[in-house]
Structure formats: structure tokens, C-alpha cells
C-alpha positions as CSV (number, residue, x, y, z in Angstrom):
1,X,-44.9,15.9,73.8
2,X,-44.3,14.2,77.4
3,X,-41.3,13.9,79.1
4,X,-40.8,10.5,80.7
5,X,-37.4,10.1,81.9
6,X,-34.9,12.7,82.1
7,X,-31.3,13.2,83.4
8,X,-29.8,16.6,83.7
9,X,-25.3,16.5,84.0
10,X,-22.7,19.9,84.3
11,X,-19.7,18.4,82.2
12,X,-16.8,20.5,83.3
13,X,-13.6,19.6,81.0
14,X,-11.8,22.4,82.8
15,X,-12.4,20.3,86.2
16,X,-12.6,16.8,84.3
17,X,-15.7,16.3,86.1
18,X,-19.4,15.2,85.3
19,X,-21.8,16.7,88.3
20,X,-25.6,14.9,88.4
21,X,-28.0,17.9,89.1
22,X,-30.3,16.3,91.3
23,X,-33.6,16.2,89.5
24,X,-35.2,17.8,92.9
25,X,-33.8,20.7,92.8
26,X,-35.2,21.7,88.8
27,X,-36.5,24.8,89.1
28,X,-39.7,25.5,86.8
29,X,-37.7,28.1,84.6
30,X,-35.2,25.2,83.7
31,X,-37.7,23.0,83.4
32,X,-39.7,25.0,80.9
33,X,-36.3,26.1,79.0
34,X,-35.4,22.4,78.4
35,X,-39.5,21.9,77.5
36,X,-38.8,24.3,74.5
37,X,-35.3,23.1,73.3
38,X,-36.6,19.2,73.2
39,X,-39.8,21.1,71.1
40,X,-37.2,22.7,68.6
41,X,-35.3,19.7,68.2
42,X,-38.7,17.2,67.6
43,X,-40.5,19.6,65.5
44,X,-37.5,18.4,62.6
45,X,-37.3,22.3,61.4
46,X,-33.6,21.8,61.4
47,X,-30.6,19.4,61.9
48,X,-29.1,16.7,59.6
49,X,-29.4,13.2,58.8
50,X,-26.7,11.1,60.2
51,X,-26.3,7.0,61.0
52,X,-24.0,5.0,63.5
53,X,-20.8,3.5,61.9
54,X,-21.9,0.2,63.7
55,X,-23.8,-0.9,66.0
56,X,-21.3,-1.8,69.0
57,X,-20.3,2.2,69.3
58,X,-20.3,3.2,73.0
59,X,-23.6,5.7,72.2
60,X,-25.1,3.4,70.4
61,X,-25.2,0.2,72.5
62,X,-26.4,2.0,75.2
63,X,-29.3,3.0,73.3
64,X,-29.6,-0.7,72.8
65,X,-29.9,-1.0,76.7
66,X,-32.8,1.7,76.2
67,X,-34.3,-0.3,74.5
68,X,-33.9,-3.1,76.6
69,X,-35.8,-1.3,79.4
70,X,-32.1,-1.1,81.5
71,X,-31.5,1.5,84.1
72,X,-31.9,5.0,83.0
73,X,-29.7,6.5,85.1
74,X,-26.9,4.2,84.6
75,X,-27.3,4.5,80.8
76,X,-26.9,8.2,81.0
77,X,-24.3,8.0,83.4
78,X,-21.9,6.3,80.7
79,X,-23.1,9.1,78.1
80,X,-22.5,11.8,79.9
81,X,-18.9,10.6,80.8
82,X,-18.3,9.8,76.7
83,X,-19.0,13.6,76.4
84,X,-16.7,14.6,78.8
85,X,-14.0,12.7,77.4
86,X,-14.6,13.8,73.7
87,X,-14.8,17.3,74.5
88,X,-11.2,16.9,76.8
89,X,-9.7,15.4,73.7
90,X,-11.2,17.7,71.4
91,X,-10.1,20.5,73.8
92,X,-6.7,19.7,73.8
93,X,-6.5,20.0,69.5
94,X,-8.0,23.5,69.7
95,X,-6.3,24.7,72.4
96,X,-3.3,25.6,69.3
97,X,-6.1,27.1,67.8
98,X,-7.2,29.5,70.6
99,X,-10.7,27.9,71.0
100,X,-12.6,27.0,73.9
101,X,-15.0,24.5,74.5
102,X,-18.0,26.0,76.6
103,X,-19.1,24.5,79.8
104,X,-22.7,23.2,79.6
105,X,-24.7,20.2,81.0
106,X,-26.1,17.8,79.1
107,X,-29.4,16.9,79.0
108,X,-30.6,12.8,78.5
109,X,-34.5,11.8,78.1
110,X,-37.0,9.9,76.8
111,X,-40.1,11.6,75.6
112,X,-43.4,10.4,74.2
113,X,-44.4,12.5,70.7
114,X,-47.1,11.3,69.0
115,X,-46.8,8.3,70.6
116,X,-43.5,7.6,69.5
117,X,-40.7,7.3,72.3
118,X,-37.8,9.1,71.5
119,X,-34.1,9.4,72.8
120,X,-32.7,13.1,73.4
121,X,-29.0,14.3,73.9
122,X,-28.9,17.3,74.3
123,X,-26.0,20.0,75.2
124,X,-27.0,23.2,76.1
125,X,-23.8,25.9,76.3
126,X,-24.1,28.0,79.4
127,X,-21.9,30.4,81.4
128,X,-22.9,29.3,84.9
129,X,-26.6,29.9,84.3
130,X,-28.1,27.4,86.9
131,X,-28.1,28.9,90.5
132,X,-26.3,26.4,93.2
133,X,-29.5,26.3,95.3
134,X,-32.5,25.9,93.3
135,X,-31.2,25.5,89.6
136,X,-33.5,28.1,88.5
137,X,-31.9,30.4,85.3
138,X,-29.8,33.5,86.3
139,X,-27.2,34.6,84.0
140,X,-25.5,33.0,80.9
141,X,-28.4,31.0,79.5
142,X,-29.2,31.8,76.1
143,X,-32.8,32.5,75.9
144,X,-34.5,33.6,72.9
145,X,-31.3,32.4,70.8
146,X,-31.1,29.1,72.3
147,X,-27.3,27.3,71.6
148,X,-27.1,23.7,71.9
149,X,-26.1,20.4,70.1
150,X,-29.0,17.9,70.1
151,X,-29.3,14.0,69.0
152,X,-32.4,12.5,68.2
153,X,-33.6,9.3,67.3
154,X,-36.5,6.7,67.4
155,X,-36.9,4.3,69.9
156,X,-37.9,0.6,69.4
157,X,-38.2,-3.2,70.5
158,X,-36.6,-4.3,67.7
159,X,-33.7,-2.0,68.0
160,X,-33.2,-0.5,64.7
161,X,-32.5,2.9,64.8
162,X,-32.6,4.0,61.3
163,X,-33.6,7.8,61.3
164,X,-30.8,9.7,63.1
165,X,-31.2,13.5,63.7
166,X,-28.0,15.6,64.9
167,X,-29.1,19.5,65.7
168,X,-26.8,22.1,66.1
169,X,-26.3,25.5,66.5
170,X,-22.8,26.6,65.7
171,X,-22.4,28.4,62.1
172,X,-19.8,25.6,61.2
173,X,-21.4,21.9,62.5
174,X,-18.9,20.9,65.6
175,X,-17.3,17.9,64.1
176,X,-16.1,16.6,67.8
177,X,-20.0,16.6,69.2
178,X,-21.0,14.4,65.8
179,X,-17.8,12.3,65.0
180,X,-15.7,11.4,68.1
181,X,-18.9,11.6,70.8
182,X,-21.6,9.8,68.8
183,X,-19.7,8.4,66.3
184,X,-21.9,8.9,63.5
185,X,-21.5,9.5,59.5
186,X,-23.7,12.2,57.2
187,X,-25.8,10.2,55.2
188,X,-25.5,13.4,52.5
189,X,-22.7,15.5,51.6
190,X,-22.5,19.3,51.5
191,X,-22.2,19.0,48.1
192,X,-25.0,17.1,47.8
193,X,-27.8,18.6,50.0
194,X,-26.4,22.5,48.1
195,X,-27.0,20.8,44.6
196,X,-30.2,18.8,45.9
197,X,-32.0,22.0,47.7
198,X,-31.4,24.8,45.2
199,X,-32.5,22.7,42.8
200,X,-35.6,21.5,44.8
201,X,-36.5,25.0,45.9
202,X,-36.2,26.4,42.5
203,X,-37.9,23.7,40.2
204,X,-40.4,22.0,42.5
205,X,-41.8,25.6,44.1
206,X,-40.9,28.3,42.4
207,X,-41.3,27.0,38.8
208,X,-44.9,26.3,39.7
209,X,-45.7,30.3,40.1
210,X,-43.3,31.2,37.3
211,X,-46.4,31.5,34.8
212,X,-49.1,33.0,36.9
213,X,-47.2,35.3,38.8
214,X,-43.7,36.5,36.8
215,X,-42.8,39.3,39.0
216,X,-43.0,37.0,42.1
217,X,-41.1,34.4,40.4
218,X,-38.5,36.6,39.6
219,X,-37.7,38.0,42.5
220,X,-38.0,34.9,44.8
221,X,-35.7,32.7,42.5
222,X,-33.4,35.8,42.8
223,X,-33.7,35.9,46.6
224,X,-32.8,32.3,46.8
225,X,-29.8,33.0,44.7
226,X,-28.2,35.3,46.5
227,X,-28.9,33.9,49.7
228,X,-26.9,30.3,48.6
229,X,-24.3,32.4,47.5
230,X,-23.8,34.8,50.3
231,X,-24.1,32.6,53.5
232,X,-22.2,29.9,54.2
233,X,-24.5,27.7,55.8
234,X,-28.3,26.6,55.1
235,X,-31.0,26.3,57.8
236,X,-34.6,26.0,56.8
237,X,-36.4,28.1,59.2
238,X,-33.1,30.9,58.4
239,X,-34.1,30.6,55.0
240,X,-37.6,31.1,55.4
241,X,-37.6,34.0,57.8
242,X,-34.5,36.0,55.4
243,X,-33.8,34.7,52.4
244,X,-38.3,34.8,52.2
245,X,-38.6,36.6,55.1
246,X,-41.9,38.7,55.3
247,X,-42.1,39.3,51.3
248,X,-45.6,40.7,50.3
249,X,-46.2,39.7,46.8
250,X,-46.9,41.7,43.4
251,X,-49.5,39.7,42.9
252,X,-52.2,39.8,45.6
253,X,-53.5,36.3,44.3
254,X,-50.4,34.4,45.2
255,X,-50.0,33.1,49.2
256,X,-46.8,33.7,50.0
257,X,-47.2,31.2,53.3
258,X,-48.4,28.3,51.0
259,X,-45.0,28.8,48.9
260,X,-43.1,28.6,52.0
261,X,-45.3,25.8,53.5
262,X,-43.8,23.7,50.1
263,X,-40.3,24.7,50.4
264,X,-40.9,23.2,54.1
265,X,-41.7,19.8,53.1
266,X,-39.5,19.5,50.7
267,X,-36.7,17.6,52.9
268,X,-39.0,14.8,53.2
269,X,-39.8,14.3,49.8
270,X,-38.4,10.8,48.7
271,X,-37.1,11.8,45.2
272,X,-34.6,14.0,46.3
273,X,-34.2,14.3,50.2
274,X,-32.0,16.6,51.5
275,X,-31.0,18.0,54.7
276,X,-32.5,20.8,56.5
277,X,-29.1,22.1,57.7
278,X,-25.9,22.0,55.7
279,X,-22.8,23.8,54.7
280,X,-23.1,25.3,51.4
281,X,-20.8,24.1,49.0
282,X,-20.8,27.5,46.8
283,X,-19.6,25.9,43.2
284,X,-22.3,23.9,43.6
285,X,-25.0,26.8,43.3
286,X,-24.2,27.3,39.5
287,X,-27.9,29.6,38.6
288,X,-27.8,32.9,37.8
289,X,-30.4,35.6,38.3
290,X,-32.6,35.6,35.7
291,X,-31.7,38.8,34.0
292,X,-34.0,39.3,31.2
293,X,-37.5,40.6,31.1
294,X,-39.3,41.4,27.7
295,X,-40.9,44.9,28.0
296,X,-42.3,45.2,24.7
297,X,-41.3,43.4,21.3
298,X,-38.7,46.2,21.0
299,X,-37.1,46.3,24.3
300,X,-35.8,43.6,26.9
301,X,-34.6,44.8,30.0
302,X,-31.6,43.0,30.8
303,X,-30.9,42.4,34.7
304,X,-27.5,41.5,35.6
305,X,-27.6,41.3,39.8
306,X,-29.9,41.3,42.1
307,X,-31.8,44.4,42.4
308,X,-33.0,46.8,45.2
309,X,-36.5,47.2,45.8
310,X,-36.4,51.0,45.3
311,X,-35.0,50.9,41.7
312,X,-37.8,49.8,39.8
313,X,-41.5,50.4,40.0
314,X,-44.1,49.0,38.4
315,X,-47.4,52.2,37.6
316,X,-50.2,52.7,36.4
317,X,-52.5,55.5,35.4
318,X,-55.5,56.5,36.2
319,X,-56.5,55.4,32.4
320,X,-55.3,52.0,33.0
321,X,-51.8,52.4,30.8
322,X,-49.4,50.6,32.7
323,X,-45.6,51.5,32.8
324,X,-42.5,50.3,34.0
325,X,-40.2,53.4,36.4
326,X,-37.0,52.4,36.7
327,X,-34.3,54.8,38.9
328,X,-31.9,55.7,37.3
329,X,-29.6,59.0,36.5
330,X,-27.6,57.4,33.5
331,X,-30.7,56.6,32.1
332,X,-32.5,59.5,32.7
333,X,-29.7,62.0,31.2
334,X,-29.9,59.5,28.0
335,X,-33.6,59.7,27.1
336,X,-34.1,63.6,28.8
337,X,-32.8,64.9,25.3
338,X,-35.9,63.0,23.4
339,X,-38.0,64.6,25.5
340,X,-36.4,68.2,25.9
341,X,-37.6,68.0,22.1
342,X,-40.7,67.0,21.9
């Protein structure tokens, strides 16, 4: 990744003001901060599919001028001042609501991946992180759990900007940064992408181990279950690192980073695309946890939630006898009368 042009603004709704940070004074830790966040937003682990209503929006004919080679820093200029006037109007419906929009600047460029020029927008929420003299980091700036809002997209002679990318961090998608700022529409619905991924995750990946490697199967369909049903919003790299996390398999044959490597790339896939970050929609997550695992041909044990890893154990002796232990104290006073007999 290069960075060709780049325009760094403070948007201050409090002060109704957009300040140009003189590109100077960066300082290398800003620099490098910003290097990182365009790196997140490119590498497409994350963030939604969106598209312009039309093409004469203020956003999007200025990306036109982009791509007519027009001056940068004019371009930017007129962005940065859209922002500030979304989030002043945005501002003044949530102040009944007690919320505040964070100060933050906004960061515009152009960047060569792959060589594929790109267009970034980029807010990055701060508490006056960015010293007055040399605009290196102090206090404020979110480090290792970077919040921002991000835009992406292509950039080309021809002017078509199909793919559309729209990043952010907030648990609930803010609708002003999407809707009144860039005027864009989701290309999928909640209900959609919920429906679309479990489904993806479960038949496309998980069914493919469900033979080979039951135990596995099991509990990573049940993972995935009740992690649709317990958050409230679906990022790929959360999913991965919790709902996966750092899972070491009953079965020492099956690669555990392969299975997540699939899940990955499954957004892409032109079947059934989906986004990688959505709200989950929980009707729409209508599985159960498989609850039924034959023991022998007399006995089934019948699972009716998600289970502990403590509870049950899987053993074997020395002889090669393999046994199912399962925890349990109501059990246990049940069948202790067998034994006390024997």
C-alpha cells in the first residue's frame, strides 16, 4: 500500500468549524497510526456493501472530479465541510437523546494497493489527541482499539464506482455517517446477510467436517449458534477470534486455521454474498444446537443447550475401551445404586 495524496481536517461541530492540519506538521506517530487504519480498512476484514443513490450526490460527484484528476485539496475541502454539516444536523436530533457526537478529524486520500487507486474517508474519533505543535499522539487516541468510520471505493477513468465499502466501528452502524453524509443505500439487509451467513458458515464449512470429525462438528456449529443468538451484531474477524477463537480440536487431524481461512472467503463467494458486518436480525437465526449424539444402539444422549467444556469428557483406558464421563450429580446419585450392588 502507498499513500499518494492525503488531506488530514479537525471537524469541530461544537465550534462549527473545519481546521486543515497542515500536512508539515504530521508527526511520524500520526502518520504511522493513519498507515494502520487505511491497512484495516483495505484488507476488506470488515465493513458493508453499500452504493450511491445517484450519481449527482455531493460525495459522489466529487469523486467524479477525482477521477477527473481536479484539485485534491479543493475536493477534500467540500467533503470535509459535508461532514461537518451532517454531523451538526445529526447533532441536533440526539441532543433529546443525550448523545454526543465525538470530535475527530477526518482523514481524505488516495492510495495505490495492488495497483489499484483507491479513495479513503476516513473519521477517526479523538479526545484532543493531536498536540498543537507537532501533531504527534498524546492523549485520547485510541490505539490498539482503533474507532473510526471509513469509506472506500475504487477509483477509475471511466467513473463507475460500483464496489462501495462503508467501515465502522460503533456496535450499532451510525446511520448519519452512511445516510445523510454519503448518501448511500445497503445493497443487503440485516435480514438478509443473518439468514445468508449462518447458513453459509454452517452448510458450506462446517458440513464438510461433519463426517470426519463429529465432535468438532458439534461443537463448532454449536459455537456459531450461540454466538448469532447472543450478540447483536456480526463482524468477521469478532467471529473468528470468539465465537472460533483459539479452539484446539478433538481431532488432531482437522486444521482449525484452514476452517476459519473458508469461513473468511465466504463473503466473496458469488452464490450467496453477504456482508462482513451486519446487525443480526435474531428471528432470522432459526437452528438449534444439535442435541443428539448416539452412544450406543441403546442410548442417545440428548443435548438441549450449549454445553460447558468441563461437563463432559471423552476417556480412554489403557486397554483401549473408550468411554464417554459426563459431570453430573443427578446422574451420578441415579446409577450409584446399580453399582452399590454389584
Amino acid at each position: 500500500m502507498e499513500i499518494d495524496k492525503i488531506e488530514i481536517s479537525k471537524v469541530d461541530i461544537e465550534n462549527n468549524q473545519v481546521e486543515k492540519i497542515d500536512s508539515t506538521l504530521y508527526g511520524d506517530e500520526l502518520v504511522n497510526y493513519l498507515e494502520e487504519l487505511f491497512q484495516i480498512v483495505i484488507d476488506g476484514g470488515s465493513g458493508r456493501k453499500f452504493e450511491f443513490e445517484r450519481k449527482t450526490t455531493e460525495v459522489r460527484a466529487q469523486i467524479t472530479k477525482i477521477n477527473n484528476q481536479e484539485d485534491f485539496t479543493e475536493i477534500t475541502d467540500v467533503i470535509a465541510q459535508r461532514l461537518l454539516n451532517s454531523e451538526s444536523d445529526a447533532q441536533e436530533r440526539m441532543d433529546a437523546l443525550g448523545i454526543i457526537i465525538l470530535k475527530g478529524i477526518v482523514v481524505q486520500a488516495l492510495i495505490i494497493d495492488e495497483d489499484q487507486e483507491k479513495f479513503i474517508i476516513c473519521k477517526a474519533d479523538h479526545n484532543d489527541f493531536l498536540d498543537e505543535v507537532n501533531y504527534e499522539l498524546t492523549r485520547g487516541l485510541p490505539i490498539k482499539k482503533k474507532a473510526f468510520k471509513a469509506f472506500v471505493c475504487e477509483l477509475n477513468e471511466e467513473d463507475n464506482i460500483n464496489d462501495v465499502l462503508v467501515y465502522d466501528t460503533n456496535p450499532k452502524d451510525t446511520k448519519y455517517w452512511w445516510a445523510d453524509f454519503l448518501e448511500l443505500e445497503k445493497v443487503f439487509t440485516d435480514e438478509y446477510n443473518t439468514e445468508k451467513a449462518f447458513n453459509a458458515i454452517d452448510k458450506s464449512v462446517f458440513n464438510g467436517i461433519k463426517k470426519k470429525h463429529p465432535q468438532d462438528y458439534t461443537y463448532l456449529r454449536n459455537s456459531t449458534v450461540r454466538y448469532f443468538r447472543s450478540n447483536d451484531r456480526f463482524e468477521m474477524n469478532d467471529f473468528l477470534d470468539n465465537g472460533i477463537g483459539n479452539y484446539e480440536p478433538y481431532d488432531n487431524e482437522l486444521n482449525i486455521n484452514e476452517v476459519k481461512d473458508k469461513i473468511r472467503e465466504l463473503p466473496t463467494k458469488k452464490r450467496s454474498p453477504f456482508d462482513n458486518q451486519f446487525n443480526i436480525i435474531k428471528e432470522k437465526v432459526t437452528a438449534r444446537f444439535k442435541s443428539t449424539v448416539i452412544l450406543t444402539e441403546q442410548i442417545d444422549l440428548q443435548i438441549k443447550q450449549d454445553i460447558p467444556e468441563d461437563v463432559i469428557f471423552a476417556h480412554e483406558d489403557p486397554d483401549g475401551t473408550k468411554y464417554v464421563k459426563i459431570r453430573s450429580e443427578k446422574g451420578y446419585k441415579f446409577f450409584i445404586k446399580d453399582n452399590e450392588e454389584n
